[in-house]
N, CA, C and O atoms as CSV, one atom per row, in Angstrom:
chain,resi,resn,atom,element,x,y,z
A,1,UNK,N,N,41.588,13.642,14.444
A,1,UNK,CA,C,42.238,13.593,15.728
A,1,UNK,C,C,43.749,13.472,15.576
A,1,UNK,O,O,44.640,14.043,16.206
A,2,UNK,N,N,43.820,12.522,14.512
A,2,UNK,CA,C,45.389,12.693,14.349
A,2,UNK,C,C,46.220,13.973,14.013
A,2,UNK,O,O,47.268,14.413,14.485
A,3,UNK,N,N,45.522,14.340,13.193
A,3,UNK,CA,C,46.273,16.226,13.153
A,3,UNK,C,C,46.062,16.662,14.396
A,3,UNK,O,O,47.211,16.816,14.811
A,4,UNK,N,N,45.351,16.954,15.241
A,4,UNK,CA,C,45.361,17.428,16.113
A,4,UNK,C,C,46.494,17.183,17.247
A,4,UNK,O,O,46.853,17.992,18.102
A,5,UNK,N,N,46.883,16.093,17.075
A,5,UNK,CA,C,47.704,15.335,18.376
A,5,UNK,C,C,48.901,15.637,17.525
A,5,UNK,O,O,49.838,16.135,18.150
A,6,UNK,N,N,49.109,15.422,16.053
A,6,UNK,CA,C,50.460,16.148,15.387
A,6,UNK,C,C,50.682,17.499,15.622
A,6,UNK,O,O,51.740,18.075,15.364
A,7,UNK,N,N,49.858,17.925,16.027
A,7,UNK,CA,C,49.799,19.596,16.052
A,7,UNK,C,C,50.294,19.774,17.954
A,7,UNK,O,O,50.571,20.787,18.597
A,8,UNK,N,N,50.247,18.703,18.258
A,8,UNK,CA,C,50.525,19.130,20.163
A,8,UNK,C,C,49.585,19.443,20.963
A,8,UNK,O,O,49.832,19.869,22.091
A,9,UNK,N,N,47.885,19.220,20.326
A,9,UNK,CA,C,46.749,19.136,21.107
A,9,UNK,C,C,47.312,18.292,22.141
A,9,UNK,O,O,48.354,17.645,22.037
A,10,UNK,N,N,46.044,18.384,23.802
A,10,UNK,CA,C,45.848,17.292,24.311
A,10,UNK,C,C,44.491,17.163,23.738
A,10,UNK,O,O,43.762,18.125,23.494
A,11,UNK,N,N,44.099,15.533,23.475
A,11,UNK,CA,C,42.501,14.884,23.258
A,11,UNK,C,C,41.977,14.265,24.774
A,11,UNK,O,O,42.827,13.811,25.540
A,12,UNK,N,N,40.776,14.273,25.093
A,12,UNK,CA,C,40.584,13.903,26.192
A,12,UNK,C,C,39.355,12.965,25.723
A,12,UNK,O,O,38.460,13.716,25.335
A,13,UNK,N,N,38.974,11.631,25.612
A,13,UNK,CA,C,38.345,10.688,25.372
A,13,UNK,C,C,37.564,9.649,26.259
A,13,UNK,O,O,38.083,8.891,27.078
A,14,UNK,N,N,36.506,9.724,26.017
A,14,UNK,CA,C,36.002,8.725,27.140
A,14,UNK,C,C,35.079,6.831,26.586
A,14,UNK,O,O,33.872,6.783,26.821
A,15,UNK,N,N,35.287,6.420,26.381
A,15,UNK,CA,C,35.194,5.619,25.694
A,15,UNK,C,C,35.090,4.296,26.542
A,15,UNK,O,O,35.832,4.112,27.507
A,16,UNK,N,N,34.072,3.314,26.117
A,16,UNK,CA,C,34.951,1.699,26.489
A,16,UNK,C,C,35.439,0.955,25.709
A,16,UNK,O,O,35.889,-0.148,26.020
A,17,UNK,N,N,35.432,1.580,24.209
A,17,UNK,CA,C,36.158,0.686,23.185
A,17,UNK,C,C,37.659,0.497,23.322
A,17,UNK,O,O,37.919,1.487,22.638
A,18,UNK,N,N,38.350,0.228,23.510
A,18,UNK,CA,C,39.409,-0.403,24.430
A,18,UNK,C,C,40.655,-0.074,23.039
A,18,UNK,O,O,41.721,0.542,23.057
A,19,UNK,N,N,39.718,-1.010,21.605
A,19,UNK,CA,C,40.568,-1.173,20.475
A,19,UNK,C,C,41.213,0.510,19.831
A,19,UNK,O,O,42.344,0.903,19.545
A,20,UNK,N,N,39.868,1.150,19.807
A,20,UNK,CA,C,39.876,2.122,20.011
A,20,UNK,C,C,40.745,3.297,20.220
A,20,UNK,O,O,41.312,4.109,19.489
A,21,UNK,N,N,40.588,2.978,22.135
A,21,UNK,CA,C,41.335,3.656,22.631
A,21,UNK,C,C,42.802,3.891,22.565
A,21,UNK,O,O,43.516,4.869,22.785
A,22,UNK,N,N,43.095,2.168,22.037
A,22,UNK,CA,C,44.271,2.635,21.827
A,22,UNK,C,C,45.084,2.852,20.481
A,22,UNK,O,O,46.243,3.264,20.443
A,23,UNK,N,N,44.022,2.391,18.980
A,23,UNK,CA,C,44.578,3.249,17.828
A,23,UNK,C,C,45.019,4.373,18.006
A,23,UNK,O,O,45.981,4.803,17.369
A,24,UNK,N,N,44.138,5.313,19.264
A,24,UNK,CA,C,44.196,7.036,18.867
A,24,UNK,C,C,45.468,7.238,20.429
A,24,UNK,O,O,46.084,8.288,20.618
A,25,UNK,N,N,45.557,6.402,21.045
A,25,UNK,CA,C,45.680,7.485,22.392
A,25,UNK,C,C,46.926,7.092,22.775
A,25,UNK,O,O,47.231,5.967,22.380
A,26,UNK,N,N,47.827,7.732,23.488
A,26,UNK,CA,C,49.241,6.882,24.039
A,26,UNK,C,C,49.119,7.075,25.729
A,26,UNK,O,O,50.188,6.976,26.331
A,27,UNK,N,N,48.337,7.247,26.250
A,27,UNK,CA,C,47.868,7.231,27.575
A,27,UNK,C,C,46.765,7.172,27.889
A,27,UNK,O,O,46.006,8.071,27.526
A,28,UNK,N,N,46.359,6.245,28.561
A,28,UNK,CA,C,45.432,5.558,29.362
A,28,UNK,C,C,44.965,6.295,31.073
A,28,UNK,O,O,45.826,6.263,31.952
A,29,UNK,N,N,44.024,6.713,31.279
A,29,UNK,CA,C,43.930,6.254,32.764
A,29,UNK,C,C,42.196,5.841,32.912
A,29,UNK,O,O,41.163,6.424,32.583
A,30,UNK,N,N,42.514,4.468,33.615
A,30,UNK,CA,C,41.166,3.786,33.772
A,30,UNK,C,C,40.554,3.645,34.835
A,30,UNK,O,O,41.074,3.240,35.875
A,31,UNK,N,N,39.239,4.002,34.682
A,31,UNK,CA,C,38.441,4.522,35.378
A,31,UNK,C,C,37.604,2.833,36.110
A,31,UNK,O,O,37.172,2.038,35.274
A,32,UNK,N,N,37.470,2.473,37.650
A,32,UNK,CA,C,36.589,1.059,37.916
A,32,UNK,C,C,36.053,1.742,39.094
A,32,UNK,O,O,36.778,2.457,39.786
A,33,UNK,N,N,34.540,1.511,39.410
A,33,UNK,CA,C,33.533,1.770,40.012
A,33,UNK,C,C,33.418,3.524,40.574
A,33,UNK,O,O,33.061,3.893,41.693
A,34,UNK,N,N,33.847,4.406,39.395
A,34,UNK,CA,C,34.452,5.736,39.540
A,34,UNK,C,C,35.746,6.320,40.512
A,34,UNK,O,O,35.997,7.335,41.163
A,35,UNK,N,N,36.217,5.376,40.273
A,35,UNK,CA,C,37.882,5.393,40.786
A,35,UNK,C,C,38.702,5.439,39.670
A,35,UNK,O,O,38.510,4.950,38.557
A,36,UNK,N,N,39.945,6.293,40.230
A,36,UNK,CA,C,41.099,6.068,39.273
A,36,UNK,C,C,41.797,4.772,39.490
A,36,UNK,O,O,42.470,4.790,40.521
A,37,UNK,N,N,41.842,3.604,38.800
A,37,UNK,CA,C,42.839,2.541,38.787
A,37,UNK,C,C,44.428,2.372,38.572
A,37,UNK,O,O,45.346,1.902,39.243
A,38,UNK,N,N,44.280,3.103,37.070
A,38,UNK,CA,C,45.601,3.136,36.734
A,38,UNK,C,C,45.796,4.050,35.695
A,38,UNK,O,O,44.743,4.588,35.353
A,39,UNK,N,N,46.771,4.402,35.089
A,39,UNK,CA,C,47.103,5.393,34.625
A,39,UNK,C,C,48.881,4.906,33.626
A,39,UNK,O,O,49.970,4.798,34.188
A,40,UNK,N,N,48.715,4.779,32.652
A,40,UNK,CA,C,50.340,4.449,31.825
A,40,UNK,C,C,49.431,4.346,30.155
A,40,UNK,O,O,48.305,4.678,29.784
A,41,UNK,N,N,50.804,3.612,29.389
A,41,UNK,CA,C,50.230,3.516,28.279
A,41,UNK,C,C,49.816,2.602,27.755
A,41,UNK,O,O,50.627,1.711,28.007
A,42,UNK,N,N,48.304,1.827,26.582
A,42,UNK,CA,C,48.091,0.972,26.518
A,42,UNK,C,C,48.639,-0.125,26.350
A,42,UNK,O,O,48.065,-1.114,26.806
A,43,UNK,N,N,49.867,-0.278,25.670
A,43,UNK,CA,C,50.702,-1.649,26.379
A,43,UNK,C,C,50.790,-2.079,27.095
A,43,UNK,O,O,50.469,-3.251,27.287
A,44,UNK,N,N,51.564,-0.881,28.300
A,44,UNK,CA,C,51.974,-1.442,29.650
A,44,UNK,C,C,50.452,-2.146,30.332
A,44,UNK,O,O,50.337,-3.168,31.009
A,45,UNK,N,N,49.522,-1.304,29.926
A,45,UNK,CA,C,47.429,-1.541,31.138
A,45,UNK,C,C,47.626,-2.965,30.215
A,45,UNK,O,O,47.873,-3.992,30.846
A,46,UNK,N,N,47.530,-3.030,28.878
A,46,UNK,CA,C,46.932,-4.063,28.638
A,46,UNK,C,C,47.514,-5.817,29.421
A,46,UNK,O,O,47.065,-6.935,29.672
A,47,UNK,N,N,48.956,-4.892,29.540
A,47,UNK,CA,C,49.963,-6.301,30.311
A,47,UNK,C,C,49.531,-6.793,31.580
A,47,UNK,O,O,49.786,-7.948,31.921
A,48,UNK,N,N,48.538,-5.556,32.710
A,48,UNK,CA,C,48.612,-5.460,33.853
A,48,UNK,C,C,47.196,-6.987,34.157
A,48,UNK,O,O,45.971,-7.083,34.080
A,49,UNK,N,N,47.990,-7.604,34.394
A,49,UNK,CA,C,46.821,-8.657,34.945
A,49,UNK,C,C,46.014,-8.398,35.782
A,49,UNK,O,O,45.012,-9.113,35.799
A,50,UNK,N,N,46.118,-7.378,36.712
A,50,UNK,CA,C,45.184,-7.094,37.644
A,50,UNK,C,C,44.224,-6.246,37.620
A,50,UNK,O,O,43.186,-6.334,38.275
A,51,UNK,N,N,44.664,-4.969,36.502
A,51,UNK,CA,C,43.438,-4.714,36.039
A,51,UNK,C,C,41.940,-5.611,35.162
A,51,UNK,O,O,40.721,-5.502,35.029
A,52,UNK,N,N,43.338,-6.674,34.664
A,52,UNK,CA,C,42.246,-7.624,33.762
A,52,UNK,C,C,41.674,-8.742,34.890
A,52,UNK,O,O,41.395,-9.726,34.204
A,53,UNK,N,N,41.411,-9.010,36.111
A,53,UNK,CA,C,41.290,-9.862,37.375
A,53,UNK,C,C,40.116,-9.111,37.238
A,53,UNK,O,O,39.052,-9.531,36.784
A,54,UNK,N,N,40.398,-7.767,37.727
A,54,UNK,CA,C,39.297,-6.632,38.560
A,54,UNK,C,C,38.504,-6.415,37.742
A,54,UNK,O,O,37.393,-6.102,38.170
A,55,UNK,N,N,38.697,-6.477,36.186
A,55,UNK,CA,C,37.553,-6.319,35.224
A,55,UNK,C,C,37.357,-5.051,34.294
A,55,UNK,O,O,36.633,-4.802,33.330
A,56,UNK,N,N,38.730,-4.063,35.311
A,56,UNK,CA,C,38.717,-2.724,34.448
A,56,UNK,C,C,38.934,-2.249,33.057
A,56,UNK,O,O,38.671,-1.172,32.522
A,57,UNK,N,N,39.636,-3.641,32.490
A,57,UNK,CA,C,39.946,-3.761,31.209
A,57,UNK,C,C,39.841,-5.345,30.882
A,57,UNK,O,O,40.120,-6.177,31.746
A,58,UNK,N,N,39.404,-5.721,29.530
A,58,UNK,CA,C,39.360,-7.277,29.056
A,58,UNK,C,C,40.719,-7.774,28.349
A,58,UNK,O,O,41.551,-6.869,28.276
A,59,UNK,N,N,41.108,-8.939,27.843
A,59,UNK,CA,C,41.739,-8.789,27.054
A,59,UNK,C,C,41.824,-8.825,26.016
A,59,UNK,O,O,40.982,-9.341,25.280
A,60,UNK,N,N,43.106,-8.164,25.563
A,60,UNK,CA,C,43.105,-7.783,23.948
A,60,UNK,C,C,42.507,-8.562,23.175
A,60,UNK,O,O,42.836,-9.737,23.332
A,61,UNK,N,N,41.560,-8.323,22.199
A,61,UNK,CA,C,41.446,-9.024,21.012
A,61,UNK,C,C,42.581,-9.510,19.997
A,61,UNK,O,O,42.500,-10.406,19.157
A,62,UNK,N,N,43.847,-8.532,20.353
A,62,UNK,CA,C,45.074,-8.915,19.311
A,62,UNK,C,C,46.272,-8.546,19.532
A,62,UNK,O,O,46.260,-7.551,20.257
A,63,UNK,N,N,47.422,-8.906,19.223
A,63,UNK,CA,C,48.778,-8.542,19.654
A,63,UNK,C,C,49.089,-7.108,19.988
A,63,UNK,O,O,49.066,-6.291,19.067
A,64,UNK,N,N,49.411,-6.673,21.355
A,64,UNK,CA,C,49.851,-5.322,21.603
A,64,UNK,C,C,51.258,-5.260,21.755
A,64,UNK,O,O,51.880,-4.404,22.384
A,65,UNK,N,N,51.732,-6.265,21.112
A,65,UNK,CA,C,53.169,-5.858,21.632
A,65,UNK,C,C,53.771,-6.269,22.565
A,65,UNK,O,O,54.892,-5.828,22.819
């Protein structure tokens, strides 16, 4: 995947591994009760307390920065 995204692919991923998501990805948009919530990059979601209230995301297992 990483060549690919060096190369100027887009990857399109669906996942709930969170850790995951964000080794590979630099944009986020998260999906709660098939709604779009939010949409930025995993730093900024992981900061957003209100996604983590609403449940759309947990928190980090480890320093994001």
């Amino acid at each position: 995947m990483a060549e690919l995204k060096n190369r100027g692919f887009t990857i399109v991923i669906a996942t709930h591994d969170l850790e995951f998501a964000q080794a590979v990805a630099d944009r986020w948009i998260v999906l709660h009760e098939g709604r779009v919530v939010a949409d930025g990059s995993p730093r900024d979601l992981w900061r957003d307390e209100g996604l983590i209230r609403l449940g759309a995301i947990g928190r980090p297992n480890s320093d994001v920065g």
